[in-house]
N, C-alpha and C positions, 0 to 999 in steps of 0.2 A: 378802604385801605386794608381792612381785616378780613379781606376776599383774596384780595392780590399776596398780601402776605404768605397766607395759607397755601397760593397756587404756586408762589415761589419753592415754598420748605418741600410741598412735594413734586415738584420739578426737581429740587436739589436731590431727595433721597430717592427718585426713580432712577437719576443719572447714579446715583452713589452705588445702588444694586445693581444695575449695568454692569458697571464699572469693576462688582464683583466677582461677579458668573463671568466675566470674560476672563479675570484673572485666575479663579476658579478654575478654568477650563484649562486656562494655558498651562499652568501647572500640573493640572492632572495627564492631559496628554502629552507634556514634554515629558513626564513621568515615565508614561506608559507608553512611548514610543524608544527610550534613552535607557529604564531600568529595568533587570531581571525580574523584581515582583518578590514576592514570597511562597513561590510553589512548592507544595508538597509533595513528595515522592514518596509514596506508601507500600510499594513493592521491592523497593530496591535495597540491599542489604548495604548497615551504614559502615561507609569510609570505603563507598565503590571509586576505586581513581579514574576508569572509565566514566563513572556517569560525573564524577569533579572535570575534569578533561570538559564534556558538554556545556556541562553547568558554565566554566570558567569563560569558555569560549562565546556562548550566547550573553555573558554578561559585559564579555570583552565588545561583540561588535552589536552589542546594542547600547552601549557609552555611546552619546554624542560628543563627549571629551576626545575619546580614543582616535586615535590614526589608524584603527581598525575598524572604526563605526560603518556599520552598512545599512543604507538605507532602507527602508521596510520594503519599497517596490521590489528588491534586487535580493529580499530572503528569500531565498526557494530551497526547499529542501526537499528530495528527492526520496523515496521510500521502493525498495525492492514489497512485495506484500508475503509470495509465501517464502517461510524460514526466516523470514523477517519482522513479520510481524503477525503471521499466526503460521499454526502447526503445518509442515511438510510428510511428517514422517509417520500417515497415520492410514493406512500404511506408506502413499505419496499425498502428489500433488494433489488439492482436492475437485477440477476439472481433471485430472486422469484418472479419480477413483469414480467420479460420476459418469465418465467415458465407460470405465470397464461395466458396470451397473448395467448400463444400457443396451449394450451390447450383448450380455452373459447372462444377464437377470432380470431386463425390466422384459415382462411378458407380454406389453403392446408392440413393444421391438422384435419379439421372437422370429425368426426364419429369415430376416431381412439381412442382418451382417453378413458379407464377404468372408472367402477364406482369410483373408490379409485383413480387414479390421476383426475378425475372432482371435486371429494372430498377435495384433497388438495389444487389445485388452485381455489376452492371457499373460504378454508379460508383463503388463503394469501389475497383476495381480502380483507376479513371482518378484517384484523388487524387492520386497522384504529378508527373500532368501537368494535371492542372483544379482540384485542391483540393477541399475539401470544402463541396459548396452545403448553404444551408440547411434544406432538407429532409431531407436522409441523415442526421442523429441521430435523429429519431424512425422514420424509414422501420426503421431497420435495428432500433432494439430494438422495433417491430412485426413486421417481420418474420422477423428471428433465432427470435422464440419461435415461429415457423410453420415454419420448417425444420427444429426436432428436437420437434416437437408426436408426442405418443405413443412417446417414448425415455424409457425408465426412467431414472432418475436417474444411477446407475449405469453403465448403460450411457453414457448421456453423457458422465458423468465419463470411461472408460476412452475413448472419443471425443477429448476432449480433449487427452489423457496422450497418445495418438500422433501429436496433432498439435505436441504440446510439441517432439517430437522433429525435426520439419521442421527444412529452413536458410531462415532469412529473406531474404527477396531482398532483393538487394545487399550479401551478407556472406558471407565464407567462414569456418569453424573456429569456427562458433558456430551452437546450434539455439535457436528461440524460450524453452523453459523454462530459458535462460542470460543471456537477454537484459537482467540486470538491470545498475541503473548499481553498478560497485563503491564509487566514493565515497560514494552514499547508504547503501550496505550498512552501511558501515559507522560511518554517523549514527546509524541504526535501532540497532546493536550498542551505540554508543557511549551513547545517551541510556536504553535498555534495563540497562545496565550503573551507571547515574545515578540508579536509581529512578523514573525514566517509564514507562508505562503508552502503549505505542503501537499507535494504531487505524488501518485501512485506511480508508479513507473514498473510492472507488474510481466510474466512471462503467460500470464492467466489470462483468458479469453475476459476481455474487456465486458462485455455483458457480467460473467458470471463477477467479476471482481466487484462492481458497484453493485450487484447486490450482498455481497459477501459483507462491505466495508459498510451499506447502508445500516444508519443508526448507532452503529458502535463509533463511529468516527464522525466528525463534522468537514467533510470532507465534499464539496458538489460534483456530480458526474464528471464534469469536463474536466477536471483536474485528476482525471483516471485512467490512464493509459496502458490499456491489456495489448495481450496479441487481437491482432483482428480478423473478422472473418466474414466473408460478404452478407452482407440484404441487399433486396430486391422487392420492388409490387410487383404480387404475384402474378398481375398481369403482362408484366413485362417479360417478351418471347425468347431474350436473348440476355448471356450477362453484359451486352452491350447499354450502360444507362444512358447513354446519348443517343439511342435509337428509338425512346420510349417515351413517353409524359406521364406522371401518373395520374390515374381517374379518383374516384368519388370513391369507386367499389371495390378497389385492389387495400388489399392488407399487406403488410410487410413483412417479409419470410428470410429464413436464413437460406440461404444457395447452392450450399453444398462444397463451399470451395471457402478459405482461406488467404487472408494477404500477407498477411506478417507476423513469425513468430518472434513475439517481442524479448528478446535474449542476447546477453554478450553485445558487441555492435551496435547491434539491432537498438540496443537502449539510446545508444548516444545520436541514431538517424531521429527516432520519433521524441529525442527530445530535446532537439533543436525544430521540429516539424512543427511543434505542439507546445513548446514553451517559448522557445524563443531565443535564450538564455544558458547561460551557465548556470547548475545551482551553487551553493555556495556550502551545501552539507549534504551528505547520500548516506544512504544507511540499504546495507545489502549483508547478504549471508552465504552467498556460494561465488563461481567462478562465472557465473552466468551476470555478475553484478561487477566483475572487475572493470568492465571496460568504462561503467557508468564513474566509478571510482576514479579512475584517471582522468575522465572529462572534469571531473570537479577538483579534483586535489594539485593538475598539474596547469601551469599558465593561467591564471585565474587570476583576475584584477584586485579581489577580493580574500582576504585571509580564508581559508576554508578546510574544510576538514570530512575525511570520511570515518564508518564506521561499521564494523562485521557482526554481525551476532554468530557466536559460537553456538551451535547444537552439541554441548562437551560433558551434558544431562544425561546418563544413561539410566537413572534413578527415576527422577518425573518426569522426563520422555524418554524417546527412543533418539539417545544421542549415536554420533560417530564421533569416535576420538580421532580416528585417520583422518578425516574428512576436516574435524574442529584443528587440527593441527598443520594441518594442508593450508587451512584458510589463516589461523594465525601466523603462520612461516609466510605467505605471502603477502599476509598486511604488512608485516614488522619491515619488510625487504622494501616496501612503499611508502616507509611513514603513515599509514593507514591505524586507526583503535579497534580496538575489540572489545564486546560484552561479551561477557563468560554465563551461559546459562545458570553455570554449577556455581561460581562464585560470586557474582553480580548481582541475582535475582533471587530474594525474599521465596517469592511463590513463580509458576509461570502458568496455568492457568486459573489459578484461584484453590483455595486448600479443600473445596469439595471434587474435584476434579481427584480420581484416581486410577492410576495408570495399572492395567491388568495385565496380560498377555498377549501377543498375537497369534 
């Protein structure tokens, strides 16, 4: 009887801990699928109404209460990567400063450029002092794909990983694969921590952006959307892939050729291709990101909201106030926000980073 007893009380307090951990859980993840949390913002300068705007918003549609609540599947939040979330202006884009390198300066490249890609990578060098004419966005992702035409993928990659390493001119105590803004870092962290689902959505040769993003971000490849630009096994005679199988012994190379420079438009084709969806928050910094902007801000089932960074820092970067005012005059005309380099942000790449000359 003193056997059965004992196997009763502990049947009762197996069931009773059950019975804990389940309520344990239900609590914890209605929690953390319904509440903002307690995240720290340790770059952003206090009583920014931009980063309250985010904050208010992500606490709005992540209520389960609210007639705003959006379910975790359907947070997507969209991220332009350069001027957005790391440096542009140093002196550009950091796939056109590794263009012009290769072309002008890497010595295994010597004698191979073209008049017309020497032509390009001279004026990505003169943006600093001429700006960027209307020709040098298509020039250069025509051309980029002719400068590593027959580099194995791989190899390429490890190509870029040394170029990470370089110091950006006009900066000391900083190399390119650092160059990101920490206040957005910590967006990326904060809305990833919120149950969002955040995608690259990028004008950067998709290769080079997943390595750029690897490790500073928790971010997986496939949620990374550069411009694109063909591979091939190199055994393959034609850039026809349906004329080909690939073998045992072919490696994979880039072609020489380009399919989509992911910009303007372009954002809102590859990402319904690739997402699926509307996202429900976009975060961009030029004109090249408005289109993505309107995808998300207008007709949207979903309460939603975008967002600009201002480059209006002429102090710790190399701001434009024309360009920062361009871009606030056409959010304000959209209902669109703005982060203000110069008023928003504490630091923007960390207070050892100092910004020299060009």
């Amino acid at each position: 009887m003193k056997l059965m007893n004992n196997m009763k009380f502990v049947k009762k307090a197996v069931l009773f801990s059950l019975l804990l951990m389940i309520a344990v859980c239900f609590v914890g993840c209605s929690k953390e699928a319904t509440t903002e949390g307690s995240f720290t913002f340790s770059y952003w300068n206090e009583g920014s109404e931009a980063l309250a705007e985010l904050t208010d918003y992500v606490k709005t549609v992540t209520d389960r209460e609210s007639a705003d609540f959006i379910p975790e599947k359907d947070r997507i939040a969209v991220f332009d990567m350069d001027g957005t979330l790391m440096g542009e202006t140093a002196p550009t884009y950091f796939d056109w400063v590794t263009y012009a390198y290769r072309v002008l300066d890497d010595p295994d490249y010597a004698g191979q450029a073209t008049e017309e890609m020497i032509k390009t990578a001279q004026a990505i060098r003169a943006i600093p002092t001429d700006g960027i004419p209307d020709w040098l966005e298509i020039a250069h992702i025509r051309d980029n794909a002719k400068a590593f035409k027959g580099m194995t993928v791989e190899d390429f990659e490890r190509y870029i990983v040394r170029f990470m390493k370089k110091t950006p001119k006009g900066f000391d105590n900083l190399v390119y694969g650092e160059m990101f803004y920490k206040p957005m870092v910590e967006v990326v962290n904060y809305l990833q921590e919120n149950g969002f689902t955040v995608i690259i959505v990028s004008g950067t040769d998709t290769y080079v952006c997943r390595l750029l993003l690897h490790g500073v971000f928790d971010i997986p490849p496939y949620r990374i959307i550069g411009s694109e630009y063909g591979v091939k096994p190199d055994g393959q005679p034609t850039d026809n892939g349906l004329e080909y199988a690939m073998e045992a012994k072919d490696t994979v190379i880039r072609d020489g050729t380009y399919v989509l420079k992911n910009v303007k438009a372009n954002k809102v084709r590859t990402i319904y291709e690739r997402i699926g969806q509307r996202p429900v928050l976009m975060f961009g910094n030029s004109s090249g990101d408005y289109s993505m902007a309107m995808l998300t801000s207008t007709n949207n089932k979903y309460k939603s909201k975008a967002f600009f960074v201002l480059c209006d820092d002429d102090v710790r970067e190399y701001g434009s106030i024309e360009k920062a005012s361009s871009t606030a005059k056409k959010a304000q005309e959209n209902g669109w926000y703005t982060f203000s380099m110069k008023d928003d942000w504490k630091t923007i790449y960390g207070d050892t980073a100092i910004k020299t000359s060009r």
